[in-house]
TORDREN-194122 format. One line per 2 residues: number of its first residue (from 1); their letters; for each residue x, z, y of N, C-alpha, C. Coordinates in steps of 0.02 Angstrom, whole numbers, plus 50000, padded with zeros to 5 digits. Layout:
// residues N
NUM> A> X/Z/Y/X/Z/Y/X/Z/Y ~ ... $
This chain:
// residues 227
1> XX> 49244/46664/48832/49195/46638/48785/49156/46580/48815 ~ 49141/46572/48887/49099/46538/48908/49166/46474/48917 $
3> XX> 49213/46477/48931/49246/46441/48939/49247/46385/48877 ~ 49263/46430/48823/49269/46381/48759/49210/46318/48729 $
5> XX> 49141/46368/48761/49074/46338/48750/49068/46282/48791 ~ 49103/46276/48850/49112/46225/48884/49162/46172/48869 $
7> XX> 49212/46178/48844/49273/46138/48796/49240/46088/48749 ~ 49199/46154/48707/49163/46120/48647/49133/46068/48650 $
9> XX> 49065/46085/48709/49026/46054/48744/49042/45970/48763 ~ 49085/45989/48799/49140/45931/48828/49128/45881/48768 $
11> XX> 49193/45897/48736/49228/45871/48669/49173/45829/48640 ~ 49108/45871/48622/49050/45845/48592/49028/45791/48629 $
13> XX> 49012/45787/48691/48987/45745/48728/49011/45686/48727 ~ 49079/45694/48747/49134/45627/48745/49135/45584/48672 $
15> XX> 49142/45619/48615/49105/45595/48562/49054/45547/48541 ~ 49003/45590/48576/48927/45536/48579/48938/45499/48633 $
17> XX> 48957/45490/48681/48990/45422/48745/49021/45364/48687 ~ 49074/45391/48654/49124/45341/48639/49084/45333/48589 $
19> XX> 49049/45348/48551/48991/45317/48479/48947/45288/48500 ~ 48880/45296/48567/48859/45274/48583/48889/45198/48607 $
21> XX> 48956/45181/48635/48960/45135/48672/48990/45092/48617 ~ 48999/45114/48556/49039/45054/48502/48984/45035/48454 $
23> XX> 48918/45060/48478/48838/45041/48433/48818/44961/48464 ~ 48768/44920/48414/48781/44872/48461/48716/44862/48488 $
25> XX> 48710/44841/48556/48652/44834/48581/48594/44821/48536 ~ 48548/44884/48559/48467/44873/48514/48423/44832/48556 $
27> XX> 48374/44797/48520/48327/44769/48544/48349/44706/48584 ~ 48406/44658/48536/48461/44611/48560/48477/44556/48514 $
29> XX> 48456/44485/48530/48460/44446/48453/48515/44425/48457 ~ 48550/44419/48385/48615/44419/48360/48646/44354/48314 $
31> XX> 48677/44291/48342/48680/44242/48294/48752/44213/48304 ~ 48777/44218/48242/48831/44177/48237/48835/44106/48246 $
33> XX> 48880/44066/48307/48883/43996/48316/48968/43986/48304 ~ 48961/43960/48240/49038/43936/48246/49087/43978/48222 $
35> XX> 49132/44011/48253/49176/44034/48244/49167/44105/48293 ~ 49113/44112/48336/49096/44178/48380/49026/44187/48345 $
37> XX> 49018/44248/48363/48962/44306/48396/48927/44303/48445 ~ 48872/44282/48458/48833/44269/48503/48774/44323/48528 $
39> XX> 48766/44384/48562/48727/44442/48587/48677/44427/48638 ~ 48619/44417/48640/48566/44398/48682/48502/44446/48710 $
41> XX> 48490/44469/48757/48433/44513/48775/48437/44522/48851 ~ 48383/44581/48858/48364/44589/48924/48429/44657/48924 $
43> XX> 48443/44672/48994/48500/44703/49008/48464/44782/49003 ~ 48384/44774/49039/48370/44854/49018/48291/44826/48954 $
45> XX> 48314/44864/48897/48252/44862/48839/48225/44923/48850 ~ 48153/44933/48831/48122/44886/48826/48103/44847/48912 $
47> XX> 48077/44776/48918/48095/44747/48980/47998/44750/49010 ~ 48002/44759/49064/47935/44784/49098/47921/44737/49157 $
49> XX> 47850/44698/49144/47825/44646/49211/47828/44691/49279 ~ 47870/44656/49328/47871/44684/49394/47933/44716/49414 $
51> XX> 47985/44747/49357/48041/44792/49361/48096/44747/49352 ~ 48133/44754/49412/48207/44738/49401/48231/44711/49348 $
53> XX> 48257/44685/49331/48298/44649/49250/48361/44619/49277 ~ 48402/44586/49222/48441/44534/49214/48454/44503/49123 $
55> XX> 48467/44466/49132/48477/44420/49054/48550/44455/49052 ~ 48562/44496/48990/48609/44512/48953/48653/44483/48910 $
57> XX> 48720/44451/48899/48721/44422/48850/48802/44459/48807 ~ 48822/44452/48768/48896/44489/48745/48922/44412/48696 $
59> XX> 48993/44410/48703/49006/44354/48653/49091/44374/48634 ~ 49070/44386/48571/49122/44391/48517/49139/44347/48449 $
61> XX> 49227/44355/48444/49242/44317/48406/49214/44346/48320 ~ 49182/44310/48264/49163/44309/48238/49204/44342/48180 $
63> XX> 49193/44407/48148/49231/44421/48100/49213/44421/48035 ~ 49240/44436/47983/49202/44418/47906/49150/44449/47922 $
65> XX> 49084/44409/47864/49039/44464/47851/48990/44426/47908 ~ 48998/44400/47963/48965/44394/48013/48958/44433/48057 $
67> XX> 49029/44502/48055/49002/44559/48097/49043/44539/48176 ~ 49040/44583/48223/49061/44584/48267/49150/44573/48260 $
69> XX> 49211/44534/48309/49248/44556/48322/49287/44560/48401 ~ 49328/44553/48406/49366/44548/48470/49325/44508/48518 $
71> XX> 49315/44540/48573/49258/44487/48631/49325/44450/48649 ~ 49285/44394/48680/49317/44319/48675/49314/44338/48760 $
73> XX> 49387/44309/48780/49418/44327/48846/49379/44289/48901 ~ 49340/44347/48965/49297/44285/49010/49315/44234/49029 $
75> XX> 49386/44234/49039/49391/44169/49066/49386/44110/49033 ~ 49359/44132/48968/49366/44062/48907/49266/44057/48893 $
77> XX> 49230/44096/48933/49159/44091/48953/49130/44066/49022 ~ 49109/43998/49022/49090/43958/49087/49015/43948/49051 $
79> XX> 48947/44009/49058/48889/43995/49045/48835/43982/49104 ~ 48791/43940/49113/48739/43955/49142/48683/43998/49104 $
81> XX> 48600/44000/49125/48557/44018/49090/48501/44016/49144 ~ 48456/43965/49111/48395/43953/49139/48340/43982/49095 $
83> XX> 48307/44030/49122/48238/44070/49131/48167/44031/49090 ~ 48147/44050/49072/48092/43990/49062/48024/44045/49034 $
85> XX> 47955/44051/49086/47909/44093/49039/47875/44050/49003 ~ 47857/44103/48937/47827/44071/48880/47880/44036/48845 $
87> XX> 47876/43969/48810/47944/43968/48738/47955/43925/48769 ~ 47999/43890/48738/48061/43821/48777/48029/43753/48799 $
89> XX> 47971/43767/48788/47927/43694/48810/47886/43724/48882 ~ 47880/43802/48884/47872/43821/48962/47875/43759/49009 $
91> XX> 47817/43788/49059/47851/43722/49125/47855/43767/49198 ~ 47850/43824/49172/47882/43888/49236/47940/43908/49225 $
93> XX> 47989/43892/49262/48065/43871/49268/48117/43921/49308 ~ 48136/43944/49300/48195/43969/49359/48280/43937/49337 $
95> XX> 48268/43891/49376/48343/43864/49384/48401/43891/49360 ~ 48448/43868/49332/48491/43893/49284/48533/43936/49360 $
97> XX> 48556/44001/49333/48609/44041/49369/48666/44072/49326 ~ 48710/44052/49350/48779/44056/49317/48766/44147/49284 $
99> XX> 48812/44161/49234/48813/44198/49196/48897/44229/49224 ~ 48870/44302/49239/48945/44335/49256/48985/44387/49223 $
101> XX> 49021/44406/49217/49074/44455/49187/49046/44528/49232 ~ 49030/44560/49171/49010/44625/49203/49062/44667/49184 $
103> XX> 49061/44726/49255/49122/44744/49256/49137/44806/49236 ~ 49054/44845/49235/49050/44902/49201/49013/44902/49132 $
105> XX> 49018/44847/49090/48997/44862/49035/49059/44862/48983 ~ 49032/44820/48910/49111/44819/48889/49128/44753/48903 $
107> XX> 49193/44734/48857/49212/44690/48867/49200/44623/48812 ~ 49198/44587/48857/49152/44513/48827/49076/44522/48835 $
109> XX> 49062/44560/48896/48976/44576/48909/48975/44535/48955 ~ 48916/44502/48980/48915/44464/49032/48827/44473/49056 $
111> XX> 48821/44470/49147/48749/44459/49162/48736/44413/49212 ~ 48693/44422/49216/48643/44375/49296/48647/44426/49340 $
113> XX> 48627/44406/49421/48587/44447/49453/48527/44455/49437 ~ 48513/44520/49468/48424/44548/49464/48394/44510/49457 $
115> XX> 48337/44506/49422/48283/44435/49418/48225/44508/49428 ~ 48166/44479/49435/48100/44517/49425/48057/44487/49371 $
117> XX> 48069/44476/49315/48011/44449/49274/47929/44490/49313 ~ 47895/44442/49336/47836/44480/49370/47755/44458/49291 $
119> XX> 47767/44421/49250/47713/44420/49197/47727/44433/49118 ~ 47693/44480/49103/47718/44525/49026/47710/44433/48973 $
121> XX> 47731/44457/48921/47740/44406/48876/47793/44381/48845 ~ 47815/44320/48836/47835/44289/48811/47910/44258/48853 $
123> XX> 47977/44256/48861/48025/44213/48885/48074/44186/48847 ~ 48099/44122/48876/48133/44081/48845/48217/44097/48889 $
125> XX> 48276/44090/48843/48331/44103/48896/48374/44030/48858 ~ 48403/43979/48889/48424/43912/48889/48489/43928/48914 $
127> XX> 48538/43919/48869/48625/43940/48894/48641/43882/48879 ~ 48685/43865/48927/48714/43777/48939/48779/43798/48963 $
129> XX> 48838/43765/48930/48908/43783/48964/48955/43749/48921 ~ 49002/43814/48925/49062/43812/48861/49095/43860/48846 $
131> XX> 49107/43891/48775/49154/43933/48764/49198/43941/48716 ~ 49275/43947/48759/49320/43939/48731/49324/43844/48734 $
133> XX> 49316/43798/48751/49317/43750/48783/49274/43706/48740 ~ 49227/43755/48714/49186/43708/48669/49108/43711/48717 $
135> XX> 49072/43642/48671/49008/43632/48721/48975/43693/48692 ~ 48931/43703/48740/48867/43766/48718/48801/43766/48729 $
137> XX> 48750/43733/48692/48671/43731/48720/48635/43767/48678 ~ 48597/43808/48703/48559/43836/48649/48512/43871/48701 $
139> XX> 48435/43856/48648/48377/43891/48675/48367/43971/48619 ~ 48354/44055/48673/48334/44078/48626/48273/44120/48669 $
141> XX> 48222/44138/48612/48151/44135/48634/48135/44217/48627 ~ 48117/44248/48652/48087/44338/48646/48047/44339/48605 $
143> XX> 48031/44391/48566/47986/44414/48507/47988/44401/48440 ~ 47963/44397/48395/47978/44377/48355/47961/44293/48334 $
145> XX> 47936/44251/48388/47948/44202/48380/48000/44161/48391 ~ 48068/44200/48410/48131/44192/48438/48165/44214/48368 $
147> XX> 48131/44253/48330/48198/44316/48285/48250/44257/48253 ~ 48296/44297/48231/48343/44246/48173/48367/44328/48154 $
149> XX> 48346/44302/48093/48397/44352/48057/48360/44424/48066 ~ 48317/44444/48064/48280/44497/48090/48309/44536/48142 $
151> XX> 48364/44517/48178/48356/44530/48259/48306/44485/48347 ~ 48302/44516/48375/48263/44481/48407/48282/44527/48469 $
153> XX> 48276/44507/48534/48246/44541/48613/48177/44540/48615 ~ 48162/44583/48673/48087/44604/48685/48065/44524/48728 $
155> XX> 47985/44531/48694/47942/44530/48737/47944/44537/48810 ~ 47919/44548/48881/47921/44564/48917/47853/44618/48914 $
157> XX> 47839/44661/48912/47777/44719/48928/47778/44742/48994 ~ 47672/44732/48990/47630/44769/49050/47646/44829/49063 $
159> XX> 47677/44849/49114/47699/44901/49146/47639/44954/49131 ~ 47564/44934/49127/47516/44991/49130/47529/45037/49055 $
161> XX> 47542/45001/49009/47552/45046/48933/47595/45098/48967 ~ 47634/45101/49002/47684/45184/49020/47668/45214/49097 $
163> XX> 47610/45167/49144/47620/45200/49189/47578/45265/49184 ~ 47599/45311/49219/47568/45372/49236/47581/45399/49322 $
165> XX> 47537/45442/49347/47457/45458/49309/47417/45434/49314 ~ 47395/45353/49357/47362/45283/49371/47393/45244/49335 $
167> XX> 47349/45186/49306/47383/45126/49285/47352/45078/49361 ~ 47396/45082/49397/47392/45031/49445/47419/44957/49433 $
169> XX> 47371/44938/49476/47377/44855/49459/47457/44811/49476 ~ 47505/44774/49445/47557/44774/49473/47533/44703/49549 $
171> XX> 47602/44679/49568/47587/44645/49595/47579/44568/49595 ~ 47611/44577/49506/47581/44496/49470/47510/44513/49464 $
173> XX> 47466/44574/49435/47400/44562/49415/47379/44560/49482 ~ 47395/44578/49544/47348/44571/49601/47359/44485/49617 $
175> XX> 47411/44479/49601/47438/44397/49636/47366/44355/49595 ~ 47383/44372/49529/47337/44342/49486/47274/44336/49485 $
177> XX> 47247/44394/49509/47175/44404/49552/47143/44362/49599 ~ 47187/44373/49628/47172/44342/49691/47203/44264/49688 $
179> XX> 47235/44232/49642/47231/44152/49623/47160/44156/49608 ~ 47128/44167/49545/47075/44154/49510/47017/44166/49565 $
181> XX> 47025/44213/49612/46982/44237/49661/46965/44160/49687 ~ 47033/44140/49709/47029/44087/49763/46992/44040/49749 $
183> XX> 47010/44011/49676/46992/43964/49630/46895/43980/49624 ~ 46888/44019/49615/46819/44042/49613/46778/44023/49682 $
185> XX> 46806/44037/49724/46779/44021/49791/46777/43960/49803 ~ 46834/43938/49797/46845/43862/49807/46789/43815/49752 $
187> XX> 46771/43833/49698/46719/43805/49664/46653/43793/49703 ~ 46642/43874/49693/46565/43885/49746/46568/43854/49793 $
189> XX> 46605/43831/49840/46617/43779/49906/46575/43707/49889 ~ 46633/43688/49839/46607/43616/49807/46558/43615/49807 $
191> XX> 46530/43675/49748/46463/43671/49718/46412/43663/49793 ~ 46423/43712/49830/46366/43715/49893/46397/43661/49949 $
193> XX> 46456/43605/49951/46449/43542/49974/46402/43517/49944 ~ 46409/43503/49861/46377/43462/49840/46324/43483/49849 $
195> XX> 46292/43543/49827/46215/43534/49843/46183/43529/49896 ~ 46234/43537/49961/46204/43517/50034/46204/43445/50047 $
197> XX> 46260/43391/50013/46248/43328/50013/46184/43312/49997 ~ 46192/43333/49919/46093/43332/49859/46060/43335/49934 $
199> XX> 46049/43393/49954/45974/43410/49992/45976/43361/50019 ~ 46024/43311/50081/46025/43285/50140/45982/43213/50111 $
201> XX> 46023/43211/50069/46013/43137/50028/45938/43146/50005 ~ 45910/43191/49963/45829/43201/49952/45795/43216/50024 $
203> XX> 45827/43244/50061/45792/43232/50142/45801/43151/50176 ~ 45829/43130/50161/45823/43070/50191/45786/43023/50136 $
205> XX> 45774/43028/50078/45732/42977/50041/45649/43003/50053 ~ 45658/43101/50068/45576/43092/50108/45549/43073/50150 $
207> XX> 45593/43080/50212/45579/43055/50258/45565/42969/50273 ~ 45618/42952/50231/45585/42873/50214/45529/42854/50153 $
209> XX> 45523/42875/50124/45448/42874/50110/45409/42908/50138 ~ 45417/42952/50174/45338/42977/50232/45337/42910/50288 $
211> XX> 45393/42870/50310/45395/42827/50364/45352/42768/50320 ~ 45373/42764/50266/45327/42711/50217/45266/42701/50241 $
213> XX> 45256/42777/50187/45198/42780/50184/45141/42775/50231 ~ 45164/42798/50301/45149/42829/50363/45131/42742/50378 $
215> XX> 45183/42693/50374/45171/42613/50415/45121/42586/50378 ~ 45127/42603/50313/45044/42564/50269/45008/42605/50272 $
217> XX> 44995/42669/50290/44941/42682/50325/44932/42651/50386 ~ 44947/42643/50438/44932/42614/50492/44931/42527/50485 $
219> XX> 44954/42522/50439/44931/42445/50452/44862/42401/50445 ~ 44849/42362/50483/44772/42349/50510/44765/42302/50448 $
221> XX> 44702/42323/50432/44666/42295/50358/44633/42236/50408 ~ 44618/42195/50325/44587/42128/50335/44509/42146/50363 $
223> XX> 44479/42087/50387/44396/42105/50389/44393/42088/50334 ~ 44342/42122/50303/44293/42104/50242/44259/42049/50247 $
225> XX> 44252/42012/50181/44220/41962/50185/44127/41971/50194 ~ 44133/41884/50222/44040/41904/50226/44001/41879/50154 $
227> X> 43965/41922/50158/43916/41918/50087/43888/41875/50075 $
């Protein structure tokens, strides 16, 4: 009996594997270019400031309907993809890094290495290449200021909404701290140059008017006239 419950078990499981893996990536924007399928997101959703990542992408040939079909063979995918926080006019950059054939996902999936997105918000992902020997540029943006088609990728989110049982500070908000810290200090500096210049400068215009004042006092008056 226990044997069979384990068969069953099995059977069931393998089931939800092979259903799960023919669903198509959630939380992943989805646009037809051309004659393919184009799949865009973070590799783990939802994507968290400070945690491991990579840019996800899947590219399939385009079947009626606009739905998914046959992924388009890697070797006919030569992509880069440059990083960009905030939307495509960003000027925080990470240099385009080639886009690779992953070997345990499916097929026509492709990633980056590890990146660390370290600030929640907003990213831009910039794919420059060719596929299938055609040119390929395209900017696409996270959230719903990116969506097409009411698909979209995440945001990047503050790790504190899930940490438990501290929301500790990550090590972008400490980095961040301690910029603004610096910046703060570095003001007050100025400020107390400048006002030590001020004093020197009002110390030296007293002292030259006490020297003034001090020589026309001492200077020898006329005699008075005679009456």
């Amino acid at each position: 009996m226990k044997r069979t419950s384990l068969v069953v078990t099995a059977v069931l499981l393998a089931f939800w594997v092979v259903g799960a893996s023919a669903l198509p990536a959630s939380a992943h924007l989805h646009e037809q270019v051309g004659d393919i399928v184009f799949t865009v997101g973070w590799s783990s959703e939802p994507a968290f400031a400070g945690e491991p990542n990579s840019v996800q992408v899947s590219v399939n040939e385009a079947a009626s309907g606009g739905e998914e079909g046959p992924p388009v063979d890697a070797r006919q995918v030569k992509l880069t993809v440059e990083i960009i926080f905030g939307e495509r006019n960003g000027t925080e950059k990470l240099p385009p890094v080639p886009l690779e054939s992953f070997a345990f996902g499916s097929p026509g999936e492709f990633r980056t290495e590890a990146i660390v997105p370290t600030r929640p918000g907003t990213y831009t992902f910039h794919f420059a290449g060719t596929i299938e020997g055609k040119a390929f540029d395209k900017y696409y943006t996270s959230g719903e200021k990116g969506a097409i088609e009411g698909t979209q990728y995440n945001d990047v989110n503050e790790v504190a909404a899930v940490s438990f049982p501290e929301k500790d500070p990550t090590n972008g908000q400490l980095a961040l701290a301690l910029e603004n810290a610096e910046k703060t200090a570095s003001a007050a500096a100025d400020k107390a140059s400048d006002d030590a210049k001020n004093a020197r400068l009002f110390g030296i215009i007293g002292i030259a008017v006490g020297v003034i004042g001090l020589a026309v006092g001492l200077r020898p008056r006329g005699k008075k006239a005679a009456s």
